[in-house]
MDTraj code that builds the backbone (N, CA, C; nanometers):
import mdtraj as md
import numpy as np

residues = "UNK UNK UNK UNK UNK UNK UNK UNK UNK UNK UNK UNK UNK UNK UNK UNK UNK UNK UNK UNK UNK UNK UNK UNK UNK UNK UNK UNK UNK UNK UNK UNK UNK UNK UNK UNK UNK UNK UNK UNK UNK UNK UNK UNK UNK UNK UNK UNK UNK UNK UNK UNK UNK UNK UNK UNK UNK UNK UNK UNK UNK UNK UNK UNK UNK UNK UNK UNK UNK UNK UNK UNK UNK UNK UNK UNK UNK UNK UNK UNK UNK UNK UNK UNK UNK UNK UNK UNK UNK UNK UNK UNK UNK UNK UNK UNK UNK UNK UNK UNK UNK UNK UNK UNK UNK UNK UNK UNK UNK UNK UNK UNK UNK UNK UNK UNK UNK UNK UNK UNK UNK UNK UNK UNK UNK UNK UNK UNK UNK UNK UNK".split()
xyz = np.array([
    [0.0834, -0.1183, 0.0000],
    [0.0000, 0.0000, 0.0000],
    [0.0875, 0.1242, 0.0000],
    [0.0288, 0.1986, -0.0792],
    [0.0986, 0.3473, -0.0911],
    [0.1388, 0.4309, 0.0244],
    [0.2163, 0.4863, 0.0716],
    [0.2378, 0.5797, 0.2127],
    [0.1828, 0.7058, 0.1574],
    [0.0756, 0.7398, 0.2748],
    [-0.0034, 0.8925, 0.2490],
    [0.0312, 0.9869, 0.3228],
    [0.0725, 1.1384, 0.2700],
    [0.1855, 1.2596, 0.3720],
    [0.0530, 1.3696, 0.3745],
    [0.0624, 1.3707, 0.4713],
    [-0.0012, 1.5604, 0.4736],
    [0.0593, 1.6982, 0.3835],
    [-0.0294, 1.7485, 0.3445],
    [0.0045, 1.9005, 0.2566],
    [-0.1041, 1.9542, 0.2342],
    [-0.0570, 2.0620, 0.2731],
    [-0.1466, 2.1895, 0.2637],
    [-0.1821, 2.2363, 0.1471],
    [-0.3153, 2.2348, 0.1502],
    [-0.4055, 2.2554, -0.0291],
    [-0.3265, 2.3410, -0.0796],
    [-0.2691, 2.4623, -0.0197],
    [-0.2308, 2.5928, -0.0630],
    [-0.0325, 2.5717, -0.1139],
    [-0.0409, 2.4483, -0.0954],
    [0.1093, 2.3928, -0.1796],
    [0.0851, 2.2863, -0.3050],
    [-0.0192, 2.2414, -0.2967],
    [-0.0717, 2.1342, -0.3885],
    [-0.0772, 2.2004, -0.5623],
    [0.0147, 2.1112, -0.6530],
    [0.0236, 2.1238, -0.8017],
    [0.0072, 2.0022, -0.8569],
    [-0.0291, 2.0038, -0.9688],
    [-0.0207, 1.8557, -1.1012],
    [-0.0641, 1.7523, -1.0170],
    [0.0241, 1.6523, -1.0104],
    [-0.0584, 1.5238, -0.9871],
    [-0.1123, 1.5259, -0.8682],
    [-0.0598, 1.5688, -0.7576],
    [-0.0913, 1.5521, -0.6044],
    [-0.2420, 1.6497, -0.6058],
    [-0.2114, 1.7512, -0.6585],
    [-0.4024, 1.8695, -0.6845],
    [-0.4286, 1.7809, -0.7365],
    [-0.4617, 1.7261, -0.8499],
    [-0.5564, 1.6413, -0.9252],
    [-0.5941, 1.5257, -0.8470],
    [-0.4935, 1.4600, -0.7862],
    [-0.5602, 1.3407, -0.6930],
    [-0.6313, 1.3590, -0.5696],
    [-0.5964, 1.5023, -0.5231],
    [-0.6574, 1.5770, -0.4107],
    [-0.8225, 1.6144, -0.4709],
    [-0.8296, 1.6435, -0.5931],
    [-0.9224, 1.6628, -0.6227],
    [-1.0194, 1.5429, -0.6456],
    [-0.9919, 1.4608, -0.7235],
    [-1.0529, 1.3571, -0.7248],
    [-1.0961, 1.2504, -0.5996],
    [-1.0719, 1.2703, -0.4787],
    [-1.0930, 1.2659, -0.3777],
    [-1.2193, 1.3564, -0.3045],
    [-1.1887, 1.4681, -0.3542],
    [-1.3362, 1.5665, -0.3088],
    [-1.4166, 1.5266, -0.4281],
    [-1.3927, 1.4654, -0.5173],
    [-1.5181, 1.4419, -0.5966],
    [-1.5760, 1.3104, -0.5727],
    [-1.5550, 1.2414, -0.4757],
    [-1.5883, 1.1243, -0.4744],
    [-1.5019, 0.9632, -0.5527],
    [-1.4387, 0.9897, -0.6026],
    [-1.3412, 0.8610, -0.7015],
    [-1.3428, 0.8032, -0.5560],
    [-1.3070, 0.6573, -0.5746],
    [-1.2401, 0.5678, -0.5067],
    [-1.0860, 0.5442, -0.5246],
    [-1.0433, 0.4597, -0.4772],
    [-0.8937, 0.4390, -0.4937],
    [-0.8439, 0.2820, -0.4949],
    [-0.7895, 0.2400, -0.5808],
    [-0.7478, 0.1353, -0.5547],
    [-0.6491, 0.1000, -0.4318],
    [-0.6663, -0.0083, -0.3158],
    [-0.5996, -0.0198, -0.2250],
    [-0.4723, -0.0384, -0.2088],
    [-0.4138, -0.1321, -0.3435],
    [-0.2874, -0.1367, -0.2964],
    [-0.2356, -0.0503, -0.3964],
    [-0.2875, 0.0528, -0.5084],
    [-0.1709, 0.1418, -0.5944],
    [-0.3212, 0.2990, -0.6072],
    [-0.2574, 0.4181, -0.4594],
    [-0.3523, 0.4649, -0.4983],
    [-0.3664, 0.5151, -0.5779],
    [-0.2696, 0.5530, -0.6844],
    [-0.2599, 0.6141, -0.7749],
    [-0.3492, 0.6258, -0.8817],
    [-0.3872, 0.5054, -0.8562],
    [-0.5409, 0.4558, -0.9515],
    [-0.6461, 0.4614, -0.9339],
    [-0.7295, 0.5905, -0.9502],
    [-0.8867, 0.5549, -0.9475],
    [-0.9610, 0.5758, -0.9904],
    [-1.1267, 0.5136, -0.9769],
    [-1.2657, 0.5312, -1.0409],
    [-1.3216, 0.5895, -1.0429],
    [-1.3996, 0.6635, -1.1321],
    [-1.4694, 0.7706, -1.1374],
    [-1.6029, 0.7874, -1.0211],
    [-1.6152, 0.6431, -1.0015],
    [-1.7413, 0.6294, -0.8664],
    [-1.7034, 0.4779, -0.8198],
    [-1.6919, 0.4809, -0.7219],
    [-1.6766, 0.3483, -0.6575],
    [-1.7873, 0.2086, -0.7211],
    [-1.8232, 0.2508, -0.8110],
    [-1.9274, 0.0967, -0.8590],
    [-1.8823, 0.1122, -1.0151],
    [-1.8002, 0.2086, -1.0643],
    [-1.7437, 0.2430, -1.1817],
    [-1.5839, 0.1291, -1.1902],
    [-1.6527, 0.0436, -1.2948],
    [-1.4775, -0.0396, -1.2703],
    [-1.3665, 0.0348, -1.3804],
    [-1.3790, 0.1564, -1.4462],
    [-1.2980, 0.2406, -1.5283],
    [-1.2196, 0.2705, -1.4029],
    [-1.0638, 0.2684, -1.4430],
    [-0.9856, 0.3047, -1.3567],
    [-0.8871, 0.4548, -1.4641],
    [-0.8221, 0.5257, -1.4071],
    [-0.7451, 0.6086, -1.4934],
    [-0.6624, 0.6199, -1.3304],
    [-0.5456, 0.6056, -1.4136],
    [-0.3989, 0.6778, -1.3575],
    [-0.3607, 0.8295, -1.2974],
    [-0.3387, 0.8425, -1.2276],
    [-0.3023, 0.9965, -1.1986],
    [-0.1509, 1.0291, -1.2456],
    [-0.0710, 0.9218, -1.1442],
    [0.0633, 0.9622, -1.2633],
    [0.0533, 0.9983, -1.3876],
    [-0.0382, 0.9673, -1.4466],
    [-0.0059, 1.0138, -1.5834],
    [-0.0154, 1.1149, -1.6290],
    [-0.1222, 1.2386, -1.5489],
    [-0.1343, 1.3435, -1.5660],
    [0.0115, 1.4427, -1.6359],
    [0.1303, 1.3809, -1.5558],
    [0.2564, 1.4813, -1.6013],
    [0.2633, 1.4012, -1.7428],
    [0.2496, 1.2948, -1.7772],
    [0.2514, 1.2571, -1.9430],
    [0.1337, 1.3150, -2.0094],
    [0.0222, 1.3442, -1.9892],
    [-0.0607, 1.3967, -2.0497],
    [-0.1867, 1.3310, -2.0690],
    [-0.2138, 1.2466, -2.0021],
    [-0.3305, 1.1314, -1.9716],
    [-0.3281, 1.1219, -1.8675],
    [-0.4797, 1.0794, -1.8229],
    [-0.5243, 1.0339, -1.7019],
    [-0.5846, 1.1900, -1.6660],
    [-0.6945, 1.1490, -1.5126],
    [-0.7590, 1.2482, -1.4843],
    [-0.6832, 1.3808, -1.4335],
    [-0.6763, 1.5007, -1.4750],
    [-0.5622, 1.6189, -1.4464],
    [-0.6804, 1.7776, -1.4833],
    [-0.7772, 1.7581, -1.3886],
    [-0.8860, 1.8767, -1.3487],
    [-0.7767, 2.0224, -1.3459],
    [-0.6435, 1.9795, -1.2800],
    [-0.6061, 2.1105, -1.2262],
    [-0.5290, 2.1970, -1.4061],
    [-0.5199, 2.1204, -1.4900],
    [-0.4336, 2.1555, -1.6187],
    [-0.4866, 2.1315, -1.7278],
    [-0.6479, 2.0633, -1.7246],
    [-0.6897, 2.0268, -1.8252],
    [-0.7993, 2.1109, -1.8548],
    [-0.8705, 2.1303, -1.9411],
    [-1.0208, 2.2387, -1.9368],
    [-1.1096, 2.1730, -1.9388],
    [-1.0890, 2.0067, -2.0232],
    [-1.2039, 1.9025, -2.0108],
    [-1.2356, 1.8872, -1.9074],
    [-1.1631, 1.8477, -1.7888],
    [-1.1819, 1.8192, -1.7078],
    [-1.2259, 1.9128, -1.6135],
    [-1.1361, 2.0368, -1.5729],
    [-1.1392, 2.1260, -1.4267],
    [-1.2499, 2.1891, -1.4776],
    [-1.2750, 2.2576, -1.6285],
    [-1.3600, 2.3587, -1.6816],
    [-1.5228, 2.3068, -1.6484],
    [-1.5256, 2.0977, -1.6673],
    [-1.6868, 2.0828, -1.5606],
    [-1.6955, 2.0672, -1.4458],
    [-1.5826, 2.0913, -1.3850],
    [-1.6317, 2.0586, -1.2226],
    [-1.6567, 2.2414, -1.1779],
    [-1.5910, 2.3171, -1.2800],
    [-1.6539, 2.4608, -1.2413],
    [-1.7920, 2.4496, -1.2671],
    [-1.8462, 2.4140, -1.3686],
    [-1.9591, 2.4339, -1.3955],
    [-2.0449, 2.3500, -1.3085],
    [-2.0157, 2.2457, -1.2626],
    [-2.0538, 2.1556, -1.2222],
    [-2.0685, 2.2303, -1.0558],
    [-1.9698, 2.2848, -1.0372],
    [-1.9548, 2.3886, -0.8397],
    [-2.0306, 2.4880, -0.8603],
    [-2.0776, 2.5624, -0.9914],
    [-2.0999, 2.7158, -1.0408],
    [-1.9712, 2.7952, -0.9730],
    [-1.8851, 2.7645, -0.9856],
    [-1.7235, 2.8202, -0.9408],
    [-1.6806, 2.9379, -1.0241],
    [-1.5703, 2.9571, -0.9804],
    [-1.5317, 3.1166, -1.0535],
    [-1.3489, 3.0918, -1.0388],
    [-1.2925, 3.1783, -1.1312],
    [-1.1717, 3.1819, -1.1386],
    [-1.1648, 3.3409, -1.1934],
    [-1.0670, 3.3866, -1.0718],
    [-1.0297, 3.5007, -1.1680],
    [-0.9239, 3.6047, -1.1701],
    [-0.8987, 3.6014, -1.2542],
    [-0.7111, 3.6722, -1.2414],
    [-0.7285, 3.8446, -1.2081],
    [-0.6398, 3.8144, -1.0257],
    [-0.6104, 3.9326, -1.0066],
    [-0.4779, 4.0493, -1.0165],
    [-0.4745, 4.1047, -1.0828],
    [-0.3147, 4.1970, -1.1081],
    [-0.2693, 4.2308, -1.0159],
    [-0.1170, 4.2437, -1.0010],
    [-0.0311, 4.3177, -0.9144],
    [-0.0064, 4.1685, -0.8238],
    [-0.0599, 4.0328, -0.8233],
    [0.0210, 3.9759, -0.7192],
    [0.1081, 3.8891, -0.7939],
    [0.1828, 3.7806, -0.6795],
    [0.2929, 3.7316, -0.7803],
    [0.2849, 3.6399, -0.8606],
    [0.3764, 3.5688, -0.9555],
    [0.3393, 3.5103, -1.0592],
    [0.2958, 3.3357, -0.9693],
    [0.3151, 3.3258, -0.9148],
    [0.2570, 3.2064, -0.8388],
    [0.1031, 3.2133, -0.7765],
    [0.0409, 3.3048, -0.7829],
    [-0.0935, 3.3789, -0.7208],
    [-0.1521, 3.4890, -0.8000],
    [-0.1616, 3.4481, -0.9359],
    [-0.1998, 3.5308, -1.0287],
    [-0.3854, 3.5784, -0.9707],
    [-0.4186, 3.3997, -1.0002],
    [-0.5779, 3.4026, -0.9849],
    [-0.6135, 3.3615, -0.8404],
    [-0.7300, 3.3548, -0.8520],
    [-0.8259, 3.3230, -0.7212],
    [-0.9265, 3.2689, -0.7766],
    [-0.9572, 3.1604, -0.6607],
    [-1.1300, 3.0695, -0.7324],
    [-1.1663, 2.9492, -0.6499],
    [-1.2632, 2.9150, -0.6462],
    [-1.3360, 2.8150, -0.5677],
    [-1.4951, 2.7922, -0.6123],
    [-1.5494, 2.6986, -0.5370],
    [-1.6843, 2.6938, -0.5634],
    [-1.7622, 2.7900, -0.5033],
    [-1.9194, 2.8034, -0.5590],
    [-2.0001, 2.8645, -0.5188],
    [-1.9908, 2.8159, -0.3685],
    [-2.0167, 2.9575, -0.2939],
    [-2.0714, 2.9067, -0.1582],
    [-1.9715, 2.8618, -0.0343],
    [-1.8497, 2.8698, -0.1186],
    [-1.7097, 2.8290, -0.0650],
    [-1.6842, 2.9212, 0.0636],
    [-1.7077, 3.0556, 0.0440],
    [-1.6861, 3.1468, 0.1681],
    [-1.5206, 3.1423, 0.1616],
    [-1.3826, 3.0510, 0.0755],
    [-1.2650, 3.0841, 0.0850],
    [-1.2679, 3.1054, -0.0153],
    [-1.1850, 3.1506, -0.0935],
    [-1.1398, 3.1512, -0.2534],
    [-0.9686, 3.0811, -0.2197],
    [-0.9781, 2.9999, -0.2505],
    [-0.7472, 2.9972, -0.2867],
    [-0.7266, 3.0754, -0.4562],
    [-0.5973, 3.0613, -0.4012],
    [-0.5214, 3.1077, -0.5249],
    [-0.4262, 3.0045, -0.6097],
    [-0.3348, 3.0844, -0.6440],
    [-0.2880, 3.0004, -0.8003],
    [-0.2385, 3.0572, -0.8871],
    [-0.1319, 2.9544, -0.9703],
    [-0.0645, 3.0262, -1.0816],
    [-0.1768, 3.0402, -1.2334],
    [-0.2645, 2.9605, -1.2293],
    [-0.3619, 2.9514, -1.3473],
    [-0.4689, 2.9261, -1.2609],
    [-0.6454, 2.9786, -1.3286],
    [-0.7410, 2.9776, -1.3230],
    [-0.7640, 2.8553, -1.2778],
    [-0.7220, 2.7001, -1.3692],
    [-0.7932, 2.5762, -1.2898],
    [-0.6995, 2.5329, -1.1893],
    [-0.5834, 2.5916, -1.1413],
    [-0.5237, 2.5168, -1.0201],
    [-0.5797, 2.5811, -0.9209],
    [-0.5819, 2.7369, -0.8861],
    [-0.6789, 2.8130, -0.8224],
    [-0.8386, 2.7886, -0.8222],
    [-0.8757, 2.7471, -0.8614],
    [-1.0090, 2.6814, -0.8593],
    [-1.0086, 2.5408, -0.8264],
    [-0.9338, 2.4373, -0.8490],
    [-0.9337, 2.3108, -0.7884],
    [-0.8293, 2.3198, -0.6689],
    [-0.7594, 2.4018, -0.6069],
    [-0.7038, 2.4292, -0.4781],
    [-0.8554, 2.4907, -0.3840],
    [-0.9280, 2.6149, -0.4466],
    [-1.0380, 2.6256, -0.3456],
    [-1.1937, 2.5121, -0.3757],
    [-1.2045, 2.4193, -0.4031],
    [-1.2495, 2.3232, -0.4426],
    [-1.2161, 2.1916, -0.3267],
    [-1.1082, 2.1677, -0.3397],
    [-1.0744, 2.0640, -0.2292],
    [-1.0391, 2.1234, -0.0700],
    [-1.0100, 2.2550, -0.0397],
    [-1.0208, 2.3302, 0.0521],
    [-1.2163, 2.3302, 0.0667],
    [-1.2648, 2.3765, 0.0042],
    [-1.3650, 2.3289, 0.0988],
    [-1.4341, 2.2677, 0.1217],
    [-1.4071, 2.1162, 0.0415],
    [-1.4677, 1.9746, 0.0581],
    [-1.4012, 1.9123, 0.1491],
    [-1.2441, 1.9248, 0.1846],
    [-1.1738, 1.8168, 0.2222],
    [-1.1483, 1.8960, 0.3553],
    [-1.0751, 2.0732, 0.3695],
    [-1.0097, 2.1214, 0.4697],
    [-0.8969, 2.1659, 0.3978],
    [-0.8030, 2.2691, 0.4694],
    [-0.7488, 2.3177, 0.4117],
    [-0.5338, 2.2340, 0.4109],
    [-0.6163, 2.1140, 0.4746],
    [-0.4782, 2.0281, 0.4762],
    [-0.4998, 1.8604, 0.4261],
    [-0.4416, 1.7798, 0.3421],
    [-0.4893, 1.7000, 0.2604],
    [-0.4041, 1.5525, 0.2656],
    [-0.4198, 1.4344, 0.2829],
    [-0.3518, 1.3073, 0.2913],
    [-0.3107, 1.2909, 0.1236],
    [-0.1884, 1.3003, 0.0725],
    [-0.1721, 1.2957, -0.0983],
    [-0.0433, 1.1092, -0.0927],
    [-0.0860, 1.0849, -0.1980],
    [0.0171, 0.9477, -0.1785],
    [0.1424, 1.0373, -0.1923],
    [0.2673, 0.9497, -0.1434],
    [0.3699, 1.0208, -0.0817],
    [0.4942, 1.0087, -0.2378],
    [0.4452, 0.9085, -0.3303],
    [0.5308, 0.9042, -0.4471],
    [0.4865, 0.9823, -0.5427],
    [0.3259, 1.0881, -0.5185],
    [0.2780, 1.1801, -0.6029],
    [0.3495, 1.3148, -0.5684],
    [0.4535, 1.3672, -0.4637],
    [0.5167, 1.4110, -0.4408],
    [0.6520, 1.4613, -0.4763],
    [0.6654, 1.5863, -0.5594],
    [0.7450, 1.6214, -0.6526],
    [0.9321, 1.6256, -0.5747],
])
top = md.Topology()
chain = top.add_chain()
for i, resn in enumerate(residues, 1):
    res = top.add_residue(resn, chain, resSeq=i)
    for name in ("N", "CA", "C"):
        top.add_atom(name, md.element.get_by_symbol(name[0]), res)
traj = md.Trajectory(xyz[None], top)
């Protein structure tokens, strides 16, 4: 079984956000590789998260297919504010969120305040999704 580390939503990028996310959306996980999971626990489609840095597999925080319906899907918002730094361009979360996080792009800032306020603002990520 995978070893799971604590991190704070507000450090979370690429694969570790995306699996953080898919976690507030409900996916399951396979037990012994979590790296792998289902879109709904009675769903036997599995997709990879590692793969997100190759360019496959589920990746909400970099993809538009993906992050662009779970906005629609939250009625969420993303939106780029000027003057801060290039790591905290935007801000975004779901409706109703009461936090907004931030972010270097619109869907990492929106799937950072997304799992902040489904999950909390500190997160169990497998420890080899860890850059």
């Amino acid at each position: 079984m995978t070893e799971l580390i604590e991190v704070r939503v507000s450090n979370l990028v690429g694969a570790p956000l995306d699996w953080a996310v898919a976690m507030a959306e409900g996916f399951g996980t396979d037990p012994e590789c979590r790296t792998t999971i289902w879109r709904t626990r009675t769903d036997p489609t599995s997709v990879s998260i590692i793969g997100a840095a190759l360019g496959f597999g589920y990746r909400p925080s970099s993809s538009w297919e993906h992050g662009g319906q779970l906005i629609d899907k939250h009625s969420g918002t993303a939106q780029h504010i000027p003057g801060l730094p290039d790591d905290l361009h935007y801000a975004g979360g779901p409706a109703g969120a009461g936090v907004w996080c931030y972010g270097p792009t619109a869907l990492i800032a929106f799937c950072r305040g997304l799992v902040n306020h489904k999950l909390g603002d500190t997160v169990q990520v497998p420890k080899e999704l860890m850059p």
